[in-house]
PLY file of the C-alpha trace (Angstrom):
ply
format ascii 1.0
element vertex 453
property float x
property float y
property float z
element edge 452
property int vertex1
property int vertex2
end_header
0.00 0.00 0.00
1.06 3.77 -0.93
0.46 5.97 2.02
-0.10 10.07 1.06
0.00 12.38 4.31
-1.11 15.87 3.40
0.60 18.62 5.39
0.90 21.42 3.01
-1.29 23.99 4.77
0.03 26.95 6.58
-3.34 26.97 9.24
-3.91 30.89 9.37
-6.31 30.60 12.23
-3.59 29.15 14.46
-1.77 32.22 14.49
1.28 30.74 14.90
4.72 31.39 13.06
5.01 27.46 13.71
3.65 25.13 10.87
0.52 23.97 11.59
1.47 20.08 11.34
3.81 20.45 13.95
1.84 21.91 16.79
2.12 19.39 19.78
-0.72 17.13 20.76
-0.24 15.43 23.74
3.29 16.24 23.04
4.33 15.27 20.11
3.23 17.41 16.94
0.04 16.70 14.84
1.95 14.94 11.67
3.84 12.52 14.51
0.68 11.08 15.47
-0.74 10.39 11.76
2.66 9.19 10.57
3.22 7.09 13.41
-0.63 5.26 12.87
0.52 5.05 9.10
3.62 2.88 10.33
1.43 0.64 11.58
-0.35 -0.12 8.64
3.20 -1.61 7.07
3.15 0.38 3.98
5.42 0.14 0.98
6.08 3.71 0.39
4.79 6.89 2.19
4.91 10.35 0.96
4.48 13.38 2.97
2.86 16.76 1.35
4.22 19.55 2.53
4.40 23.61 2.17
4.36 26.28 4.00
7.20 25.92 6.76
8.66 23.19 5.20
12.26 23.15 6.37
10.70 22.99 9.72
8.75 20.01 9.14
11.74 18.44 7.28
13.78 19.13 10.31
11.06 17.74 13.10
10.04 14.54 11.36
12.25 12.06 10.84
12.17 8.71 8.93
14.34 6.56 5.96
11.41 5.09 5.19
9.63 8.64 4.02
9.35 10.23 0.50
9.17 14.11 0.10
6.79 16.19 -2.47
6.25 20.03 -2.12
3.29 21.49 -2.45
3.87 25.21 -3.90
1.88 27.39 -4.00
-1.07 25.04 -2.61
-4.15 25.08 -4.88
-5.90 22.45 -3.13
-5.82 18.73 -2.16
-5.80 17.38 -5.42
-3.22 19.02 -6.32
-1.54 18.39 -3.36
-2.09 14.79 -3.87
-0.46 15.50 -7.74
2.37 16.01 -6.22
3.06 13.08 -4.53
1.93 11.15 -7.80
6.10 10.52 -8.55
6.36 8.10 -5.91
3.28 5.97 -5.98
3.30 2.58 -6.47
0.59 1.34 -9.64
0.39 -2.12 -8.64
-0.64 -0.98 -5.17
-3.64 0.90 -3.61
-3.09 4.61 -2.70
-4.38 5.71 1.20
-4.95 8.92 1.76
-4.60 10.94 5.22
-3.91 14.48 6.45
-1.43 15.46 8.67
-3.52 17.45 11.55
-5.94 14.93 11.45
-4.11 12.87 14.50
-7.06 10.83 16.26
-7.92 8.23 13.46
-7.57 4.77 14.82
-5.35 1.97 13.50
-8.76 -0.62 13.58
-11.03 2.02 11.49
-8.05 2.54 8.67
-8.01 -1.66 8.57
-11.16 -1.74 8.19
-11.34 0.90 5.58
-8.48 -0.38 3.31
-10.30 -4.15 3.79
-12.62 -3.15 1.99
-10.67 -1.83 -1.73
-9.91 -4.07 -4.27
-7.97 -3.12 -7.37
-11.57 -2.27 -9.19
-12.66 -0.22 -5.82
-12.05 2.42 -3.80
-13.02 3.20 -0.23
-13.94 6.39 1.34
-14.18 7.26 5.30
-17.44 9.21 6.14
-19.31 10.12 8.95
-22.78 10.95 10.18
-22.90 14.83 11.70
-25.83 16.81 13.68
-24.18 19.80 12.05
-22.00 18.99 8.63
-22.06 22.50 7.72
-18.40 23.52 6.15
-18.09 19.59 5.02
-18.66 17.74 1.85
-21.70 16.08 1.18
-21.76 12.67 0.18
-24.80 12.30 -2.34
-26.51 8.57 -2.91
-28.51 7.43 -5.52
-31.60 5.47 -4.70
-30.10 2.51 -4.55
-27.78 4.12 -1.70
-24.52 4.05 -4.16
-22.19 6.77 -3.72
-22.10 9.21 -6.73
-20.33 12.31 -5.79
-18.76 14.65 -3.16
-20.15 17.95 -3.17
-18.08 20.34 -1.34
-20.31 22.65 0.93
-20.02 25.73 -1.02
-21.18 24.31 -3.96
-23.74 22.23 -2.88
-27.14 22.91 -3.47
-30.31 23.70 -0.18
-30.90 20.00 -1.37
-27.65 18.68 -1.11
-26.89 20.74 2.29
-29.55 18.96 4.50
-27.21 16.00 3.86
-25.72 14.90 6.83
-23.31 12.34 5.40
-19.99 14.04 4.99
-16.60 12.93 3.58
-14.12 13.02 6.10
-11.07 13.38 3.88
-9.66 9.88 4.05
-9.87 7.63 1.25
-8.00 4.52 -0.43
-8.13 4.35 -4.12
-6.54 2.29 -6.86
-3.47 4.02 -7.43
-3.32 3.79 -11.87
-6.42 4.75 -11.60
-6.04 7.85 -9.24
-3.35 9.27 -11.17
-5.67 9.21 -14.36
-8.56 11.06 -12.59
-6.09 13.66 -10.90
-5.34 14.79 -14.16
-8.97 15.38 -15.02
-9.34 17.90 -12.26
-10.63 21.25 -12.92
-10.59 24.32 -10.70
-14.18 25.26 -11.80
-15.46 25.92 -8.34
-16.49 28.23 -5.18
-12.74 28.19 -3.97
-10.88 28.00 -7.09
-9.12 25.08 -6.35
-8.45 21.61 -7.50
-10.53 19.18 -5.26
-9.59 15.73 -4.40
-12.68 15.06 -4.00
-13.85 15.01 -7.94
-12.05 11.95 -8.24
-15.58 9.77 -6.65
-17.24 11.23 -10.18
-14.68 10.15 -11.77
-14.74 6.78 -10.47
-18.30 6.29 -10.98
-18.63 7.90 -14.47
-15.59 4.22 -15.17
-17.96 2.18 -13.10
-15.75 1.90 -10.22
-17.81 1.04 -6.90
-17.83 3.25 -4.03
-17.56 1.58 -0.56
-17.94 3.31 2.54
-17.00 2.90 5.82
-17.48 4.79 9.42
-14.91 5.70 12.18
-16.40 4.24 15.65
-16.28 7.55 17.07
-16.68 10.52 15.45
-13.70 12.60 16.75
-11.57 10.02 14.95
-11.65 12.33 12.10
-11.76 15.84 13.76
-8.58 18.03 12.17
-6.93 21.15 13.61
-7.90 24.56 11.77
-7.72 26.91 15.45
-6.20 26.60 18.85
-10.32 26.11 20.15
-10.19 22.88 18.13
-6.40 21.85 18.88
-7.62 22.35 22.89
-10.58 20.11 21.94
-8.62 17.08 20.42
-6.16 17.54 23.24
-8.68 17.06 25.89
-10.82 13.97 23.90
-6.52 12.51 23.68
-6.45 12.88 27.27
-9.40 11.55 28.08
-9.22 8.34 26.15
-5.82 7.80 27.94
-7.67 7.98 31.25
-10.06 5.62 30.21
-7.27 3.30 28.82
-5.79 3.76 32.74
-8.77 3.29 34.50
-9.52 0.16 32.87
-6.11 -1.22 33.65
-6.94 -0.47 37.45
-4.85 2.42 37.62
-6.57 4.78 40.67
-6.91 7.98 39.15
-7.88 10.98 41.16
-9.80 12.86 38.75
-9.62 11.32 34.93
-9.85 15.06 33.75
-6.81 16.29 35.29
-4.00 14.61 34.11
-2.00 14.83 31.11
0.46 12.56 29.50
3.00 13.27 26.61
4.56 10.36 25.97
4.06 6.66 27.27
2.73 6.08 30.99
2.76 2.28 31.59
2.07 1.34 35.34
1.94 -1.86 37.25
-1.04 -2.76 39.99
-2.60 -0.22 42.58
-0.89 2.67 41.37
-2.61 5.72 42.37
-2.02 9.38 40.71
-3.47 12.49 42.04
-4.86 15.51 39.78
-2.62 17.81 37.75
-0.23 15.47 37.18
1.97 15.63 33.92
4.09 12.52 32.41
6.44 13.29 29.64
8.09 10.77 27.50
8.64 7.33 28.79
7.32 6.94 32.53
7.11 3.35 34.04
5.18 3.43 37.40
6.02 -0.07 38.96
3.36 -2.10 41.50
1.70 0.40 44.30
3.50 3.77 43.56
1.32 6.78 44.83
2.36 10.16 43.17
0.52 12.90 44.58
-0.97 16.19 43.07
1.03 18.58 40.83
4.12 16.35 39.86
6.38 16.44 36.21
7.67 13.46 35.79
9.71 12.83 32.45
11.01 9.60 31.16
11.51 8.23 34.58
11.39 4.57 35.78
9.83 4.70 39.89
10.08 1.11 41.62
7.44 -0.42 43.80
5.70 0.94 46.88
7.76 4.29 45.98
6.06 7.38 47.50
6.11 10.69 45.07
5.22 13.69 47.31
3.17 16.91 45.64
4.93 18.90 43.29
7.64 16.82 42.69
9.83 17.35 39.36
11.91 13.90 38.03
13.41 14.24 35.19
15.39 11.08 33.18
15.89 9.35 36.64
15.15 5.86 38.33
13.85 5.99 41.93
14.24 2.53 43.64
11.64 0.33 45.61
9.92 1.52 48.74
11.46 5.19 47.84
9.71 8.75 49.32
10.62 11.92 47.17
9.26 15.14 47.55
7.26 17.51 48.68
8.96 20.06 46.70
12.08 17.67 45.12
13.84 17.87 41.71
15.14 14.90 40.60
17.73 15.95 37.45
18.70 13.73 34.46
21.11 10.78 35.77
19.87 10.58 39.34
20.03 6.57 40.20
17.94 6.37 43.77
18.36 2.61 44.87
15.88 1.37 47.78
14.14 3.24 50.20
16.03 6.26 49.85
14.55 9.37 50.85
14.46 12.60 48.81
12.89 15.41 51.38
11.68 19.14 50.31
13.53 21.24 48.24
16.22 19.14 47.60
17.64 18.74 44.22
19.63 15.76 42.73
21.57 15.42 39.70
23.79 12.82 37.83
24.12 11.12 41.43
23.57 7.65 42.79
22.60 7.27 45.94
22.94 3.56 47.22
20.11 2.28 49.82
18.62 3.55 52.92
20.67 6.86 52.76
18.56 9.97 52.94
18.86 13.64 52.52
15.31 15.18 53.93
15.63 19.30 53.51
17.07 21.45 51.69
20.02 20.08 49.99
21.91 19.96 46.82
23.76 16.35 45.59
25.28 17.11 42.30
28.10 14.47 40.69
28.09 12.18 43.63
27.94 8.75 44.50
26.90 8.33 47.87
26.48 4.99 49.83
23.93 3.57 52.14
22.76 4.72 55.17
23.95 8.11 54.58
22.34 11.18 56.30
22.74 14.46 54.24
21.95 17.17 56.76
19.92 20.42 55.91
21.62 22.90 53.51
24.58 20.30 52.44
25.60 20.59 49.13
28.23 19.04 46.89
30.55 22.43 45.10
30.80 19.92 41.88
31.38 22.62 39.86
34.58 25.31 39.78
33.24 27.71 36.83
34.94 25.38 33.96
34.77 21.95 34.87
32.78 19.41 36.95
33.99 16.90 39.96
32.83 14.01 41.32
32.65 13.95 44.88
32.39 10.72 46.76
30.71 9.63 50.30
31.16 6.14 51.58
28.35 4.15 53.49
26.98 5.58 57.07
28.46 8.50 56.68
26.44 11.44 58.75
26.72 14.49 56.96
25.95 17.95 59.58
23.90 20.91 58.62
24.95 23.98 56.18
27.82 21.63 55.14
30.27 22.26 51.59
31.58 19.44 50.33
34.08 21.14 47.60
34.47 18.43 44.93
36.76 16.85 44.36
36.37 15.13 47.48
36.03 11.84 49.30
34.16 11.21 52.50
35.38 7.55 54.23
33.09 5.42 55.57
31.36 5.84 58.61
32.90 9.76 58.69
30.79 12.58 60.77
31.37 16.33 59.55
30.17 18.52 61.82
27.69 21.26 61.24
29.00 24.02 59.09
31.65 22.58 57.86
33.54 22.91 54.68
35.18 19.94 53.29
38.18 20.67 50.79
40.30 17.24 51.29
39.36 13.65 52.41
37.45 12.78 55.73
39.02 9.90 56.75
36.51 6.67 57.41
35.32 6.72 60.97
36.30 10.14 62.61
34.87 13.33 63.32
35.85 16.47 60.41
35.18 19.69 61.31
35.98 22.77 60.16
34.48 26.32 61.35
35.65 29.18 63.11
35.82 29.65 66.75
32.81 31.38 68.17
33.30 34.43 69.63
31.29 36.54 71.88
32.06 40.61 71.96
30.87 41.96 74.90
30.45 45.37 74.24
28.76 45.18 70.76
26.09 47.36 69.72
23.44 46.78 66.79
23.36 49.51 64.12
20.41 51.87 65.08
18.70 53.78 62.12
20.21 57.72 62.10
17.93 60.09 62.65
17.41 62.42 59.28
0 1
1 2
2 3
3 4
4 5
5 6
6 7
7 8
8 9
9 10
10 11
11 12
12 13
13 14
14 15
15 16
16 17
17 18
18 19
19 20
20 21
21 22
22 23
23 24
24 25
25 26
26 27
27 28
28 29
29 30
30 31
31 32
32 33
33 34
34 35
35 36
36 37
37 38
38 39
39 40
40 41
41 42
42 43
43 44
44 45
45 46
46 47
47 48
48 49
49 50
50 51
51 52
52 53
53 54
54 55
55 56
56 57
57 58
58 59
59 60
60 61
61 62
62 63
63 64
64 65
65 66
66 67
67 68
68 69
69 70
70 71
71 72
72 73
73 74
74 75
75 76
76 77
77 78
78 79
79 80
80 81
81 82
82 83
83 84
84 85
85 86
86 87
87 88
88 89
89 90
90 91
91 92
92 93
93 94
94 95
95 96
96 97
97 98
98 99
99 100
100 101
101 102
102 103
103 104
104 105
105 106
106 107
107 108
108 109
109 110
110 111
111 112
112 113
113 114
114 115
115 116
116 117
117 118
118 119
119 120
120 121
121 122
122 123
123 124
124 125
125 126
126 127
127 128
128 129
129 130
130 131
131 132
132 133
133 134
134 135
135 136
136 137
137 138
138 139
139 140
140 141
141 142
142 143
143 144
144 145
145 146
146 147
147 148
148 149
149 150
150 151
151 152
152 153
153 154
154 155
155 156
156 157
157 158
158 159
159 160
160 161
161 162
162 163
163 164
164 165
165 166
166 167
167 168
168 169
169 170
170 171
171 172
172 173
173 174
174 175
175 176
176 177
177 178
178 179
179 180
180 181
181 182
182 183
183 184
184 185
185 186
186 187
187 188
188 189
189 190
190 191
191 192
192 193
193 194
194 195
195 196
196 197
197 198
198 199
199 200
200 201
201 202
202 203
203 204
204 205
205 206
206 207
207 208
208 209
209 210
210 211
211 212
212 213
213 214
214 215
215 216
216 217
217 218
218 219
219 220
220 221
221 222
222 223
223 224
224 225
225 226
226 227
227 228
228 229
229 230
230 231
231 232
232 233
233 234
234 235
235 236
236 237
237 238
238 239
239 240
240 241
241 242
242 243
243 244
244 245
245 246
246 247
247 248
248 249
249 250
250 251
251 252
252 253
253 254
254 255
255 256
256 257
257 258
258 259
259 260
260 261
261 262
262 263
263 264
264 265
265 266
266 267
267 268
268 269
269 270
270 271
271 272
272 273
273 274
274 275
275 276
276 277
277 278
278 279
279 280
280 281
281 282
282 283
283 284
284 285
285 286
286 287
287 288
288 289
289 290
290 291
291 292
292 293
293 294
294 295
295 296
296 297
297 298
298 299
299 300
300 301
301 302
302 303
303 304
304 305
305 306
306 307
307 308
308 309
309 310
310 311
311 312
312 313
313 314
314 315
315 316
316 317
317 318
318 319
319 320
320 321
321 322
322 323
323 324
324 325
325 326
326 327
327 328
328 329
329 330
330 331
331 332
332 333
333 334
334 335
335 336
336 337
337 338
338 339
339 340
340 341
341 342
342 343
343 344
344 345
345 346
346 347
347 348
348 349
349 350
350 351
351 352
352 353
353 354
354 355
355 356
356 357
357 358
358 359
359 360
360 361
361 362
362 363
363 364
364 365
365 366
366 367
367 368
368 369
369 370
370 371
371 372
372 373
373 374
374 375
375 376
376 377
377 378
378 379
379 380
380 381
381 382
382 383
383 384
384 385
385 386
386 387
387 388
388 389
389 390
390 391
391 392
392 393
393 394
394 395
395 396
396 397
397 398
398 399
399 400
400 401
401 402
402 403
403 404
404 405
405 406
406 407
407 408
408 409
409 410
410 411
411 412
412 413
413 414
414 415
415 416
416 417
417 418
418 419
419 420
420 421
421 422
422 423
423 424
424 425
425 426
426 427
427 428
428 429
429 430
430 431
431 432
432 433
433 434
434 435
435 436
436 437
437 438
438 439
439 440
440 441
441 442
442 443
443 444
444 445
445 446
446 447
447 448
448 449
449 450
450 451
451 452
């Protein structure tokens, strides 16, 4: 099967300097989501229309197995699909879909192209309350599909229709480039329709099927941000469902979004406003509570994810509790039960089990062992202005308050260092390091008063 995507148009009523094929749903843009539903299908060539911002689209959306055609200047959709005509395959049919249309299911395109033949083509349409704006599809009285009449053209007649063509169609490909060169402009929007191609079929005798989407936003597109909102909510929505019915506990279906791939394990429970980005694995009984960003993260078992949490590209181990308040950075490695407290931030650091740093601290280019207590206001100096330095702390090691460990560094095991202190060479294993000033106490001191004006 030849696959055509059309993403030619430059979608005005976005408002947007960014092409209109590559504005993100769910994260990843519009074309993404039709290409990657095309994949699926296991076609033998796909071409991709573009236009208008095409060296962006070029750029975003990737692929060896893709074929390019511009579209300029764009005079409608069949001649959009003229210009993908080079790199169709005869012998095979021709499906065509459109790059902001992003919800179409895999099952409803099978069942579409089940239904062409070499002699037949197939069209996707759809029943609406209100088709106004859409393309009629007109019957005869034996219910046979003879034309497509686009909205402004149709007749009063014609308009109380509620059949309309969604877009999508398969067609035998010899055949299609025949009629696309039969196209005329002659019409309300002085353009060459893709859609004059059905007449064309049926004037040669070629049957019409049909076939319907299971749900009607299957074949919604994206012409305004109103609409892209829409589609974004009905993506987000289905995903909930998709949770719910693996017996993931969801706080409130409606409030949480996820841009990428969420795939948890049994009694997992997520809280509302709640946003996972790329690929998130919640393992058996994790609880993440309200306002968290978690990005392609892996959290193990019976972990505990306090509110507003941030983990980004990071693995928190079995029985773990992060947050309130914590930013996991990209190359954090907790093992078990390790605990993360409020505001503290961790980054490219492994943190072996049982060790815990509960307020207020930085761990940056560490490796810290078990049963480690990082004290309130510790952090790790891993960086000198140019370059960065590990800094190392050995198992039950108890770290004091407001302490600078000044990379790089190594802390033996079973080392204290006292409150306040700030570490520039090696605490040996099993003593106490301290380093701070002697207090002093001046007897005769007076605080500043405010001068009189």
């Amino acid at each position: 099967m030849n696959i055509v995507i059309l993403a030619a148009g430059m979608g005005k009523r976005m408002r947007s300097a960014l092409p209109k094929v590559l504005h993100p749903l769910a994260g990843k843009p519009l074309l993404q989501h039709v290409l990657d539903t095309a994949r699926q299908l296991k076609p033998t060539r796909i071409c991709i229309v573009y236009g208008h911002g095409g060296e962006a689209v070029l750029q975003q959306i990737k692929g060896d197995d893709l074929h390019w055609a511009k579209q300029e200047p764009q005079l409608g959709t069949g001649h959009a699909v003229q210009q993908a005509v080079p790199f169709l395959d005869d012998a095979q049919p021709t499906l065509i879909l459109y790059g902001d249309v992003p919800l179409t299911r895999l099952s409803t395109l099978q069942t579409l192209t089940a239904q062409v033949s070499t002699a037949q083509m197939a069209l996707l349409t759809v029943e609406l309350d209100d088709p106004t704006g859409y393309g009629r599809i007109v019957r005869d009285a034996n219910d046979t599909v003879q034309q497509i009449v686009e909205h402004k053209d149709a007749t009063p007649a014609q308009r109380m229709l509620s059949e309309i063509n969604t877009g999508i169609m398969v067609v035998p490909t010899a055949q299609l480039k025949r009629w696309l060169t039969r196209l005329s402009n002659n019409n309300a929007q002085g353009e060459y329709y893709l859609t004059d191609i059905v007449a064309s079929a049926v004037a040669e005798g070629v049957t019409v099927a049909t076939a319907a989407p299971q749900d009607e936003w299957e074949t919604l597109g994206v012409n305004s941000r109103l609409q892209m909102a829409e589609l974004e909510r009905i993506y987000q929505n289905n995903l909930a469902e998709e949770l719910l019915e693996q017996g993931v506990a969801l706080a409130d279906p409606a409030r949480i979004d996820v841009r990428g791939t969420l795939t948890c394990g049994r009694d997992v429970f997520i809280d509302v406003n709640c946003v996972f980005e790329g690929e998130v694995v919640l393992s058996d009984g994790v609880q993440i509570a309200a306002n968290c960003v978690i990005r392609n993260a892996h959290i193990d078992a019976g972990t505990q994810i306090a509110p507003f949490t941030h983990i980004d590209d990071a693995r928190v181990g079995a029985g773990g509790k992060v947050g309130p308040f914590a930013r996991l950075r990209p190359g954090t490695v907790l093992a078990e039960d390790v605990h993360i407290g409020n505001f503290v931030e961790v980054k490219n650091s492994a943190i072996a089990a049982h060790s815990k740093a509960n307020h207020l601290a930085y761990v940056g280019d560490a490796d810290v062992g078990s049963n480690v207590n990082i004290g309130a206001g510790t952090i790790t100096c891993n960086y000198d202005g140019a370059n960065k330095f590990r800094t190392t702390i050995e198992d039950d090691v108890f770290i004091g308050s407001d302490t600078q460990l000044v990379a790089p560094v190594r802390v033996g095991k079973g080392a204290t260092l006292g409150a306040g202190t700030t570490l520039t060479k090696d605490a040996p294993a099993g003593k106490l390091t301290v380093s701070r000033t002697k207090q002093v106490t001046l007897e005769n001191w007076q605080r500043p008063r405010k001068q009189d004006k």
